[in-house]
C-alpha positions as a Markdown table, in Angstrom:
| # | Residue | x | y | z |
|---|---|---|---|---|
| 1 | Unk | 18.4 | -75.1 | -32.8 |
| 2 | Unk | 19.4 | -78.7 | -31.8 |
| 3 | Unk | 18.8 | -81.7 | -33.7 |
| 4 | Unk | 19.9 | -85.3 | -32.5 |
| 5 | Unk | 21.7 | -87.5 | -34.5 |
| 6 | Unk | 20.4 | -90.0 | -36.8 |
| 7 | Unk | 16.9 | -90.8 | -38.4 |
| 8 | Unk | 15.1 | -88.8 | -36.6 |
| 9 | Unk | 17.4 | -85.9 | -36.6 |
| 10 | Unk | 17.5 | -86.1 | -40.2 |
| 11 | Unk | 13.9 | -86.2 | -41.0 |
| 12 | Unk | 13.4 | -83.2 | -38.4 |
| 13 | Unk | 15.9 | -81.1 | -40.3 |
| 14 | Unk | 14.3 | -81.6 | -43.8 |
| 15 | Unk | 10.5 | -80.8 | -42.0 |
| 16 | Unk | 12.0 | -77.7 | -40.8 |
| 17 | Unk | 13.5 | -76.6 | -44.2 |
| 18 | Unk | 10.4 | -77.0 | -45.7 |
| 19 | Unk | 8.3 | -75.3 | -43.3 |
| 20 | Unk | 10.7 | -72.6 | -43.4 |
| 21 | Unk | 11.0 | -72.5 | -47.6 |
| 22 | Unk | 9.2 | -68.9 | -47.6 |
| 23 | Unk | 11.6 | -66.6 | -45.5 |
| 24 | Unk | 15.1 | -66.0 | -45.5 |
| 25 | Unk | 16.4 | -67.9 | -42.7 |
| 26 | Unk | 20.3 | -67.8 | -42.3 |
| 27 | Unk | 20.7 | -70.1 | -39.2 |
| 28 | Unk | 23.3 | -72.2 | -38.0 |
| 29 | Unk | 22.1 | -76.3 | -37.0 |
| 30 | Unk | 25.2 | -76.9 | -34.7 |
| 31 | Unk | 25.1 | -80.6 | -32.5 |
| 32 | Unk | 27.1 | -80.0 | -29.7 |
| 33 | Unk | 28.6 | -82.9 | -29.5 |
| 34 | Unk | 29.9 | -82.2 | -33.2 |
| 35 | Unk | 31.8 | -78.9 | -33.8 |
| 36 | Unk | 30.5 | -79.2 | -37.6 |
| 37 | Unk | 28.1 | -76.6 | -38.8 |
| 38 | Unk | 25.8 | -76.7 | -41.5 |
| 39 | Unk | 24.6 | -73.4 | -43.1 |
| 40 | Unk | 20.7 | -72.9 | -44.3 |
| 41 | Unk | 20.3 | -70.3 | -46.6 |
| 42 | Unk | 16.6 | -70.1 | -48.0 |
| 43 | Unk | 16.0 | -67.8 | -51.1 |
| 44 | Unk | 12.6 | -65.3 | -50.1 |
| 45 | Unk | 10.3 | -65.2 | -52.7 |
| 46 | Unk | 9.6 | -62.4 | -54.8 |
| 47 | Unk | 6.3 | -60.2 | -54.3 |
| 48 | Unk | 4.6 | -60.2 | -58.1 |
| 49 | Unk | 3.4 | -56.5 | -58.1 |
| 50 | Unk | -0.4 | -56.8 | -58.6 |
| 51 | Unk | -1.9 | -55.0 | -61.9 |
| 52 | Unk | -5.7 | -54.2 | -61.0 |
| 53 | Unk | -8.2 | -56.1 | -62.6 |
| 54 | Unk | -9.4 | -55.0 | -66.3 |
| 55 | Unk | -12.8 | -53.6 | -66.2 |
| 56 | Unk | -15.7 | -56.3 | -66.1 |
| 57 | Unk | -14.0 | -59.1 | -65.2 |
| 58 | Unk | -13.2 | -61.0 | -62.3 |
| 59 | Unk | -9.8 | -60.7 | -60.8 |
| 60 | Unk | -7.9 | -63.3 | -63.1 |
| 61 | Unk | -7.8 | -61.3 | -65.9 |
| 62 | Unk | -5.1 | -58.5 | -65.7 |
| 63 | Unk | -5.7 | -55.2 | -67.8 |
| 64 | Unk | -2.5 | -55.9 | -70.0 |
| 65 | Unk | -4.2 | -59.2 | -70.5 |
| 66 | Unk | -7.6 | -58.1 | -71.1 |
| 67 | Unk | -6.4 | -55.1 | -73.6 |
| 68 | Unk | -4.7 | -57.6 | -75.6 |
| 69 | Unk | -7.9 | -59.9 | -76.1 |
| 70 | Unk | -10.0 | -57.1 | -76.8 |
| 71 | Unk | -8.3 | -56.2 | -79.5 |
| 72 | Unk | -7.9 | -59.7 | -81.1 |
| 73 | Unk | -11.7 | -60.0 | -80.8 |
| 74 | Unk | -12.4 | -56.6 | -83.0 |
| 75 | Unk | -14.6 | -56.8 | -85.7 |
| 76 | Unk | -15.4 | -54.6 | -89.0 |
| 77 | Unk | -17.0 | -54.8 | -91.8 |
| 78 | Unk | -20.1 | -56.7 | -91.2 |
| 79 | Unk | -21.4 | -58.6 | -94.2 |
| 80 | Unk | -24.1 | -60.3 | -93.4 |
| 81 | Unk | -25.5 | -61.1 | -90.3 |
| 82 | Unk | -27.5 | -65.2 | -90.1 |
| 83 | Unk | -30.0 | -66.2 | -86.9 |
| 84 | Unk | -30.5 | -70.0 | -86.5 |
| 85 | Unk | -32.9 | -71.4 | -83.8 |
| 86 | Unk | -31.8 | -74.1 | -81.7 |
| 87 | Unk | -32.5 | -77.0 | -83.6 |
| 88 | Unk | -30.0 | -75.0 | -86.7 |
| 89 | Unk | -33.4 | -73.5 | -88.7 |
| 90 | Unk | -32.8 | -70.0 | -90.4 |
| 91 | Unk | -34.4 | -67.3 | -88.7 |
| 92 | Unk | -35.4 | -64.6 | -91.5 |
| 93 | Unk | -34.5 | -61.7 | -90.3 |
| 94 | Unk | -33.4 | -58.8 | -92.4 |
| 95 | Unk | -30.7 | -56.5 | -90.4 |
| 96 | Unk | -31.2 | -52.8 | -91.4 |
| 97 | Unk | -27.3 | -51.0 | -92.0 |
| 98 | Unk | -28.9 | -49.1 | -88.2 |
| 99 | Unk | -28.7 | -52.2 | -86.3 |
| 100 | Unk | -25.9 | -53.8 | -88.1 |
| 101 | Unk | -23.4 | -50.7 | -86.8 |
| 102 | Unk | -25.0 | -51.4 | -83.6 |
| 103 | Unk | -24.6 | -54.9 | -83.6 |
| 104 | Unk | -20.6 | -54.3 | -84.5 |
| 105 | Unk | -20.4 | -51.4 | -81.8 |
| 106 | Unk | -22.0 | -53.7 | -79.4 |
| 107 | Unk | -19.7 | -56.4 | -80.1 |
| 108 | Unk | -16.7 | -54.0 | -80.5 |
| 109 | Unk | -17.5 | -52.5 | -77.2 |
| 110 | Unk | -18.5 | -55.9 | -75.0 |
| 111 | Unk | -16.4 | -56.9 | -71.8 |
| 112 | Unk | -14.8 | -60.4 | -71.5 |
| 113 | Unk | -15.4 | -62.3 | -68.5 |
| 114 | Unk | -13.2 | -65.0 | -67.3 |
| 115 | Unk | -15.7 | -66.7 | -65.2 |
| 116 | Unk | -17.5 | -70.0 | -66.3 |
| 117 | Unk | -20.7 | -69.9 | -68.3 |
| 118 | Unk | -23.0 | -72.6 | -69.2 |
| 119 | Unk | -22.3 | -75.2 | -72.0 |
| 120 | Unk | -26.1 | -74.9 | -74.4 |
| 121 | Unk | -27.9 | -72.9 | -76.7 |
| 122 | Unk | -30.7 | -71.0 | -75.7 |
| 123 | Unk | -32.6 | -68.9 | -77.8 |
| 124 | Unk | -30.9 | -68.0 | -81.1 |
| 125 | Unk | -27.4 | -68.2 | -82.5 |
| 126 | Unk | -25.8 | -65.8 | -85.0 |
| 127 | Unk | -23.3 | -66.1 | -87.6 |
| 128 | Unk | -21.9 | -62.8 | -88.3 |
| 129 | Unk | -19.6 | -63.3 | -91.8 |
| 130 | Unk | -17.4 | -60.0 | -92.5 |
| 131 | Unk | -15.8 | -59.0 | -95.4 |
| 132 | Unk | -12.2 | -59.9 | -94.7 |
| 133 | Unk | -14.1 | -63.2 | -94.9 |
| 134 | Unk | -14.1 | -64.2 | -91.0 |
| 135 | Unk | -17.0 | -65.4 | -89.5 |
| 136 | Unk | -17.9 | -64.9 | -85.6 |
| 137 | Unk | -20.4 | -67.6 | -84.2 |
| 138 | Unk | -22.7 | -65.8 | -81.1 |
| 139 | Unk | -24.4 | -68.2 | -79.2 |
| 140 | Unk | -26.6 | -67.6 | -75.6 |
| 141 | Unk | -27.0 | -69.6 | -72.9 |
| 142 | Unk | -30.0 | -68.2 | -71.8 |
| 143 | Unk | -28.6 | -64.9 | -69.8 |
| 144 | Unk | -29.9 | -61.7 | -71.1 |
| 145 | Unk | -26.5 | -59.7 | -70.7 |
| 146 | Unk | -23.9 | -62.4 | -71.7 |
| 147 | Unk | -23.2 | -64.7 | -74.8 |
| 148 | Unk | -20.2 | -66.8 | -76.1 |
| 149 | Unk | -18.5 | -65.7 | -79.1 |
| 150 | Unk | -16.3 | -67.3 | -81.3 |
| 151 | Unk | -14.0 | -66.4 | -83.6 |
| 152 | Unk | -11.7 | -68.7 | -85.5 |
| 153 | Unk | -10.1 | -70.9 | -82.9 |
| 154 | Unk | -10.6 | -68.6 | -79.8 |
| 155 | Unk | -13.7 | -68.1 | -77.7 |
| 156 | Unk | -14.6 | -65.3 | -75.8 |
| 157 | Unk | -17.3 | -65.1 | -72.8 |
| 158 | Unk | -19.0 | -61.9 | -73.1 |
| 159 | Unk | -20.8 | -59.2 | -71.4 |
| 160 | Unk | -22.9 | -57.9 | -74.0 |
| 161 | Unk | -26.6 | -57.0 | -73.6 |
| 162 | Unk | -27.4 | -55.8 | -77.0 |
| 163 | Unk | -26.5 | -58.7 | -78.7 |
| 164 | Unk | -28.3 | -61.2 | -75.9 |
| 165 | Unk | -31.2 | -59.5 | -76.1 |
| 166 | Unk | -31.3 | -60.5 | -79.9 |
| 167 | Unk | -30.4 | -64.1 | -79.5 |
| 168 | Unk | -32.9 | -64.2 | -76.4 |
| 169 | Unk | -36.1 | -63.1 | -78.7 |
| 170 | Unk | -36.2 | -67.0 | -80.3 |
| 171 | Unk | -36.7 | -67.9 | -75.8 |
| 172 | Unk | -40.4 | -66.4 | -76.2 |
């Protein structure tokens, strides 16, 4: 490869060094007016071995990744469980202990989704307080399989029809 002297020659060489930044390229840039050599040695980049994607999620989530947050968002030991309407009213409902351990296997069992949801409040909310004294805030946005759940400074978009089907009954 030939490249003239000055300026030019000198912007030429840097464009080709960066086109060139993602394969190893041992090459010699030799003027032959001027015996000097100039070696270009450019590093390949490493291949990150793909893990495949965790089950019900989209492909950003890993399933080292998605293991770890489902077992930070576990719950157990449901105290009691609160529905507010929209506008922050109590619902009364009474949970019987049947739905309760299906409420907490729902939850236990729902898949996070890395994928955007919808910022409002449709239908109900719940406050589910346990008895290691954590609370988890459920909210809906209106989709009858997934809900946004937090729990103490994280928030978790979930797939988890049980639980929207709930929140969706204050829609009707």
């Amino acid at each position: 490869m030939n490249i003239t002297k000055g300026k030019l020659g000198i912007l030429a060489l840097v464009g080709i060094l960066f086109l060139s930044g993602c394969t190893k390229v041992e090459d010699k840039i030799v003027n032959q007016d001027d015996p000097t050599t100039l070696p270009v040695v450019i590093e390949p980049v490493e291949e990150i071995p793909e893990e495949s994607p965790a089950a019900g999620t989209s492909e950003k989530i890993d399933e080292s990744t998605a293991r770890a947050m489902e077992f930070d968002k576990l719950i157990e030991g449901i105290k009691s469980i609160t529905l507010k309407d929209v506008d922050g009213n109590v619902i009364e409902r009474t949970f019987t202990d049947e739905e309760v351990a299906a409420i907490e296997t729902a939850f236990n069992e729902s898949y996070i989704m890395d994928t955007m949801y919808i910022a409002m409040i449709a239908g109900y909310n719940m406050t589910i307080e346990l008895e290691n004294g954590e609370e988890v805030f459920i909210t809906s946005y209106g989709d009858p399989v997934f809900i946004v759940a937090s729990i103490g400074d994280e928030t978790y978009h979930l797939g988890c029809e049980a639980i929207a089907t709930i929140l969706l009954e204050g829609d009707n």
